[in-house]
C-alpha positions in Angstrom: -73.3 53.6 124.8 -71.1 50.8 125.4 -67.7 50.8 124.2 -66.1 47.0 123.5 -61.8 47.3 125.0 -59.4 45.1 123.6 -58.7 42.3 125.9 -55.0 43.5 127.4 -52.1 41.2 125.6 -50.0 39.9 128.2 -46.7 41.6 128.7 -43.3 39.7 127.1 -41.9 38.4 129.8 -38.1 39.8 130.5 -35.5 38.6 128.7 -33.1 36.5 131.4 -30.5 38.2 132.4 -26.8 37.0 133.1 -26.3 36.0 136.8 -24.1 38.5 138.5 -22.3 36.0 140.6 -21.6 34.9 137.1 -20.1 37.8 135.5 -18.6 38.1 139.0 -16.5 35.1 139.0 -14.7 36.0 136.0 -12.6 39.0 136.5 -12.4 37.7 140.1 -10.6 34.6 139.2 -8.6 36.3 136.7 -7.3 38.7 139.3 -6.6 36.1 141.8 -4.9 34.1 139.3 -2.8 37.5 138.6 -2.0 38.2 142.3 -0.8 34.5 142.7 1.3 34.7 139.8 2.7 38.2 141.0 3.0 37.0 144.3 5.7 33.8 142.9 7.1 36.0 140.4 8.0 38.5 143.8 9.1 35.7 145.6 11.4 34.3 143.1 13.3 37.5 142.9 13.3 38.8 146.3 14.3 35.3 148.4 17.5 35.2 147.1 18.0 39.0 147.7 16.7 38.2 151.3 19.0 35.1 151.8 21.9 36.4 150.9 21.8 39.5 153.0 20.4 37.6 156.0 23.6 35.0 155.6 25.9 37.8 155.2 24.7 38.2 158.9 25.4 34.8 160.2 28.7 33.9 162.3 30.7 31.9 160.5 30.2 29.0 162.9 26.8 29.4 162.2 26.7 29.0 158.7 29.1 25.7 158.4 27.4 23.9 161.2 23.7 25.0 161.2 21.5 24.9 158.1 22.9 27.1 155.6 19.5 28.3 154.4 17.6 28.1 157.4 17.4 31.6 159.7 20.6 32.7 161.5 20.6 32.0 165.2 22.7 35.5 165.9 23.3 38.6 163.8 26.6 39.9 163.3 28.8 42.8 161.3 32.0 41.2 161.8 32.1 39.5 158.3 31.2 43.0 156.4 34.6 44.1 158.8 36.5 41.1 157.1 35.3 41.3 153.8 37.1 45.5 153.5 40.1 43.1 155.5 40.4 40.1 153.3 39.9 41.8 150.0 40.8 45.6 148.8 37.0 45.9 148.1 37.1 49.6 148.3 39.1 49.5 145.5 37.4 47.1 143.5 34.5 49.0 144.1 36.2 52.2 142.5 37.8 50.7 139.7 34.4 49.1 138.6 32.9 52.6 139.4 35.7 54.4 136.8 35.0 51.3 134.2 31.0 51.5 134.8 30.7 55.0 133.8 33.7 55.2 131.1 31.8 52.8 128.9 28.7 54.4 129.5 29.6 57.9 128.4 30.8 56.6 125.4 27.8 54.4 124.5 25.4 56.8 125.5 27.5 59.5 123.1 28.4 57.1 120.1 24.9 55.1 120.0 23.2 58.5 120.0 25.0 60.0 117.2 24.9 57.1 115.0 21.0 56.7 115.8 20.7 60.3 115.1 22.5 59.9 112.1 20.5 56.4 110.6 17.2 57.8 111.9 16.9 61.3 111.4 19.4 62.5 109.3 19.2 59.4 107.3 21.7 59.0 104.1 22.1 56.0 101.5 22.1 52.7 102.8 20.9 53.6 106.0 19.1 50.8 106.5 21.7 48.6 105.6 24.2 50.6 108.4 21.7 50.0 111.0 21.2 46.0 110.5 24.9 46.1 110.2 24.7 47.3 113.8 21.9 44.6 115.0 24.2 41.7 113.7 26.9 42.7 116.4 24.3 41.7 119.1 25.1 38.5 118.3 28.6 38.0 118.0 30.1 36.5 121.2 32.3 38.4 122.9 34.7 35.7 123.4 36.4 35.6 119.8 38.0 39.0 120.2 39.9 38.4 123.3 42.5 37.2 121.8 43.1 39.9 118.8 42.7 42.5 121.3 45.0 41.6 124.0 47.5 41.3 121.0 46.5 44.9 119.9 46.9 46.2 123.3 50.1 44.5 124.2 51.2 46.5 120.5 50.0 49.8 121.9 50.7 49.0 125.2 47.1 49.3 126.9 47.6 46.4 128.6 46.5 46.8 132.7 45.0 50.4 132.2 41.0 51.2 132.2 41.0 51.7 128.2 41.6 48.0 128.1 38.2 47.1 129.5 36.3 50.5 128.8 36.3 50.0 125.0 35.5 46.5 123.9 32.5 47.1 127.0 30.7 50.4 124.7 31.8 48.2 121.5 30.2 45.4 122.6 27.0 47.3 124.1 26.7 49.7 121.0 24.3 47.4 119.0 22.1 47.2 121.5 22.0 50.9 122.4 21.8 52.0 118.6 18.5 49.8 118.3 17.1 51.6 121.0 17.5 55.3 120.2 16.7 54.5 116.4 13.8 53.0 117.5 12.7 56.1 120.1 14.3 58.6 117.4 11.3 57.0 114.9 8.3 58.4 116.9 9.4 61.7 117.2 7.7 64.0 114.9 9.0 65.3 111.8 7.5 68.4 112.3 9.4 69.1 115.1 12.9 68.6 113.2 11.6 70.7 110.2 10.3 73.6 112.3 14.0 73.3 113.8 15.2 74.1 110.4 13.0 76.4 109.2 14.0 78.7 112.2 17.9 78.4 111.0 19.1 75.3 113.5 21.6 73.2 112.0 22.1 69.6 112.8 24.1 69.7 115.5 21.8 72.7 117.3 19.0 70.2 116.7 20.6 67.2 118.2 21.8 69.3 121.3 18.3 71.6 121.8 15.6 69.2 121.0 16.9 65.5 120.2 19.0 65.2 123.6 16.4 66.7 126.1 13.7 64.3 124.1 16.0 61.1 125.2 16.6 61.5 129.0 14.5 58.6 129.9 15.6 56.6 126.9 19.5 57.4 128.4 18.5 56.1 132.0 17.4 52.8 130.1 20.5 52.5 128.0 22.8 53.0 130.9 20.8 51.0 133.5 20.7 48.2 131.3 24.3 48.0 130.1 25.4 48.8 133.4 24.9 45.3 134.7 26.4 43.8 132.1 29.8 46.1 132.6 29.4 46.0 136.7 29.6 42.1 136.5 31.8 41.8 133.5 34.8 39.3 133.9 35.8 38.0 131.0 37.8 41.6 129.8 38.9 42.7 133.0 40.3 38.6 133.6 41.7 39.1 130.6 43.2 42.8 130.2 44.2 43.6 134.0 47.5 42.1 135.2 47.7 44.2 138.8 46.0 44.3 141.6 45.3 48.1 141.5 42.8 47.9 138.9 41.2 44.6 139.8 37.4 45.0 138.8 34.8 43.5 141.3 34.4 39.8 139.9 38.2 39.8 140.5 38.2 40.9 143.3 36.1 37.9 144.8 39.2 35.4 143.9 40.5 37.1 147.0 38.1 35.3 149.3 39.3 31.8 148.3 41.9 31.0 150.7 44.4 28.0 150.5 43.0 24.3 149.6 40.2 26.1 147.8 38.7 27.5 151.1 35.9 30.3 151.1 34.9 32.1 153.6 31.4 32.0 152.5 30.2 34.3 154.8 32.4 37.4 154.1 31.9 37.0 150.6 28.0 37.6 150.9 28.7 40.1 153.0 31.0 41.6 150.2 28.6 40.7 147.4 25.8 42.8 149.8 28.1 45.5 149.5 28.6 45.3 145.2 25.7 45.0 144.6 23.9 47.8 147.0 24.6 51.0 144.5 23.1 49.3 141.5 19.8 48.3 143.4 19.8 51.9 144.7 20.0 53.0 141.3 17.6 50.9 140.4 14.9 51.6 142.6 15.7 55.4 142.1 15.2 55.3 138.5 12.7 52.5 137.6 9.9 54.7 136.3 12.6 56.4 133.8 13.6 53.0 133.0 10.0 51.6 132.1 8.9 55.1 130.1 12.3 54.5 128.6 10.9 51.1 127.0 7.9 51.6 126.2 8.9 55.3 124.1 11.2 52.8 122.4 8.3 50.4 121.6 4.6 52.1 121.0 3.9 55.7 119.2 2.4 58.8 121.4 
């Protein structure tokens, strides 16, 4: 008996598939195009870093004759010696130190209370306190110079640290006051209720559980309004009459000698030395700094 088969159907052929060089190309090009940018970004930020330390080691011969931003022929630690000679920088360095971490303490304490208190808490008009505290980010600092140098001359805190210490946290407060408010939002309730089932009052829970929950958002609030107090002028121009408590940016105006004349090369070497504790501070606490931010801006 003979048995009649189907003739076989030919097979579909496959469907085509995407090149791989294609799908290659893609995420290759968009990570060279990020290295490149990174790379420039890098650049930008480090040269003048690297420039101003390497001129800091240049005679000063050097410097005036040669080009001033080509490399330096010699290296030499005489201009960090005539930079502690030509200006008290010791002391500058101190009294910014004192100033640094007077405002500090108090805009760490103050904008963490009054977060606490608009965020957690939370009481009538709450919301109303808080964009009160927004609008003082931008007010200029420059329209209460006068008022308060009349103030202090009243109460006599002309030339003393107070002068510069408090309009520096008043100033900084908005900012700081958006940023624990906004960590203080993604804590859990839970936690805060739990607290107060178990008999913890307000000021237990901001000392047990609120405070330890906000280290990393403290390094953020300090390292960022730390440069703005380290390099203020305006207040300590303003506010100090002697040279005992002479900030740092005053204490530059002692490198400009008669006619106008700088000695360019012991200043660098002097802004080297300023600047040196905050990028070591910096570098020590950038992942606090960065987990900081980002509590302050997504959930989890």
């Amino acid at each position: 008996m003979i048995t009649q088969t189907a003739p076989a159907t030919p097979a579909a052929p496959p469907s085509p598939a995407p090149p791989a060089a294609r799908r290659r190309r893609r995420p290759s090009a968009f990570r060279t195009l990020s290295r490149v940018l990174i790379a420039l970004i890098v650049i930008v930020q480090v040269y003048p870093l690297a420039w101003l330390f390497l001129t800091s080691l240049r005679s000063e011969h050097d410097f005036a004759t040669g080009d001033p931003f080509g490399l330096p022929k010699a290296l030499t630690l005489e201009n960090y010696a005539r930079a502690f000679e030509t200006g008290d920088l010791g002391k500058n360095i101190l009294n910014s130190f004192i100033v640094t971490m007077g405002a500090n303490i108090l805009i760490v304490l103050l904008g963490m209370m009054a977060a606490y208190a608009i965020q957690v808490l939370g009481f009538r008009l709450s919301r109303l306190v808080r964009g009160l505290f927004l609008i003082g980010i931008i007010v200029p600092v420059q329209i209460a110079l006068v008022p308060l140098f009349i103030d202090y001359s009243t109460v006599n805190l002309l030339d003393t640290y107070q002068s510069m210490i408090i309009p520096l946290a008043g100033f900084s407060l908005p900012m700081s006051v958006y940023l624990f408010s906004s960590f203080f939002e993604y804590i859990p309730r839970e936690t805060y209720e739990a607290a107060s089932l178990d008999g913890a009052g307000p000021y237990r829970i901001f000392g047990l559980i609120t405070l330890p929950l906000s280290l990393n958002t403290v390094v953020t609030v300090v390292l960022v309004n730390s440069i703005f107090i380290w390099n203020d002028f305006i207040f300590a121009n303003t506010f100090v009459l002697s040279e005992d408590l002479k900030t740092i940016p005053l204490g530059m105006q002692n490198y400009i000698g008669a006619m106008g004349k700088v000695d360019w090369t012991a200043t660098f070497a002097a802004v080297c030395v300023t600047i040196t504790p905050l990028l070591l501070v910096f570098l020590v606490l950038n992942k606090a700094m960065i987990q900081g931010l980002e509590s302050g801006a997504t959930k989890g």
